[in-house]
N, C-alpha and C positions, 0 to 999 in steps of 0.2 A: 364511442364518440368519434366521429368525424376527422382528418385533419384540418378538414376547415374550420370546426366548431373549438378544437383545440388551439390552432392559431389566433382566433379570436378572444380565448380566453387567456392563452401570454401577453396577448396586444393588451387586454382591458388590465390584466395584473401588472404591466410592465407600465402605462403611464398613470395606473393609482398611483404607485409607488415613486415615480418621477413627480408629482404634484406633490405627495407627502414627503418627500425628502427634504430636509434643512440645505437653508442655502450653507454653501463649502465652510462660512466663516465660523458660520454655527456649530455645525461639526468640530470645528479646529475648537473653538472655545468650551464646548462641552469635553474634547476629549482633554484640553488640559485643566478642567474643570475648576474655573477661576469661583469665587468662594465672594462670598459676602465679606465685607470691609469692615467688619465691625465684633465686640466678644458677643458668646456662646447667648441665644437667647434673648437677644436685643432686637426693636420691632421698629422697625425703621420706614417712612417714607421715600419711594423713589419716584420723584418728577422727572419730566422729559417737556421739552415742550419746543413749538416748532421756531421760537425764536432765540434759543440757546444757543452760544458757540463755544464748541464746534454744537451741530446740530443735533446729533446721536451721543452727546454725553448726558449722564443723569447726576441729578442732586439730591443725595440722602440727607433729609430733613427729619426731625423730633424735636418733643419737649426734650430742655436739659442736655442739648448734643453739644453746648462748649464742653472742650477739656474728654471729652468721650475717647476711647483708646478707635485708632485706626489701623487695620491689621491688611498685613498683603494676603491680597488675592489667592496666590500661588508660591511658588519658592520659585526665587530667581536672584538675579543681583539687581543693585542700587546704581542705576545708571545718571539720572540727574537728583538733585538736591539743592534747589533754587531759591534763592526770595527776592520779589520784584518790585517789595515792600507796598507803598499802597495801591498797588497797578494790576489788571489781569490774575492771573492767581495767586500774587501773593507768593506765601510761602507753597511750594509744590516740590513734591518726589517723584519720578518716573523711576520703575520696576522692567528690566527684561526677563522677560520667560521666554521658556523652549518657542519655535514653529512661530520665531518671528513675530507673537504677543507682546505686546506692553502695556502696563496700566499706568494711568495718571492720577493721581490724589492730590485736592488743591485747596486752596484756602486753608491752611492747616495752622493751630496755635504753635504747632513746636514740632521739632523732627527728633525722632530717638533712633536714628540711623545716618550711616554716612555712605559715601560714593566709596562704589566698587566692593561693599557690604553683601556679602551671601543673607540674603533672607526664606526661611522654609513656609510654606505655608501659617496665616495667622502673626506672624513674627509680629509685635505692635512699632509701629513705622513712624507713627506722630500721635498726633491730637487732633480732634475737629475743631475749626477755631473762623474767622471772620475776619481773613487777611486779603489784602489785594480788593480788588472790586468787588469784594462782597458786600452784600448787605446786611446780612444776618449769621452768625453761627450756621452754619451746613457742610459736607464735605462734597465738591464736584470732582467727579469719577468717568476715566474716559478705559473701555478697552481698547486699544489699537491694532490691527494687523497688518506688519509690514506698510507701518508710518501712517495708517490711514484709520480712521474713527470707526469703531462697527458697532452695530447694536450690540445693546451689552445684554450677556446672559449670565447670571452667578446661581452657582448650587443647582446648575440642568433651568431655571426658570428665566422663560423671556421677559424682561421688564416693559411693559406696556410703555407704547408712542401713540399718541400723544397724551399724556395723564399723569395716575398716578397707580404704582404700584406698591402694596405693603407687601416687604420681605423682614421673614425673620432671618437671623443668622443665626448658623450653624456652624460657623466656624470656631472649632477649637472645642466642640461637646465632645 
């Protein structure tokens, strides 16, 4: 083999592999490998839709999701613990995790945790419930990096924009 034919063949491996790489954010949320919001076995719809805000948060939707247990992401602490009562979200928790992550859970019936609370993976945080500007029982779910909304990926799986995605959860099998 050639070195030309060898340089061309690093050239062609080196920007597959640049096209197939997850953007940075992806990476950081697979590596700390944020988990489905929900117990072991539970089949959940994820919407996304382009008139949401923020625009990249998703809403797990089901038959029968009042009063459902809502479980963290990740192990982190209890950074906020809100209620805005019938305004925007409602009752919400915000979660810090490592590498500048945070998650958001909103509309919630009830909180079973408080501020400055260590939570492990799974830890049950609230209830799904239809506070704030909801309109229906659902829980809205934002991952953040470093203050800003990213696509959300939980258990390695990218949750489809603009639609809907079914995810089971696997958290806490």
């Amino acid at each position: 083999m050639s070195l030309r034919m060898i340089g061309a063949f690093v050239a062609a491996v080196t920007a597959a592999l640049t096209l197939a790489a997850p953007a940075s954010a992806d990476v950081g949320a697979q590596a700390l490998n944020l988990r489905t919001p929900f117990d072991c076995g539970q089949v959940w719809n994820a919407n996304t839709r382009t008139n949401h805000n923020p625009q990249l948060s998703v809403d797990f939707q089901r038959s029968g999701a009042l009063g459902k247990n809502v479980r963290s992401s990740a192990a982190g602490v209890v950074e906020t613990r809100r209620d805005l009562g019938n305004t925007s979200y409602g009752k919400y928790l915000v979660i810090r995790h490592s590498g500048g992550w945070k998650t958001l859970y909103a509309h919630l019936n009830s909180f079973n945790v408080s501020v400055g609370q260590n939570v492990n993976t799974g830890t049950i945080i609230g209830k799904v419930g239809s506070t704030g500007g909801s309109t229906g029982p659902h829980l809205h779910y934002e991952q953040r990096l470093n203050g800003v909304v990213q696509r959300v990926v939980l258990n390695g799986v990218h949750i489809r924009y603009y639609g809907n995605t079914s995810i089971t959860s696997s958290t806490g099998c």
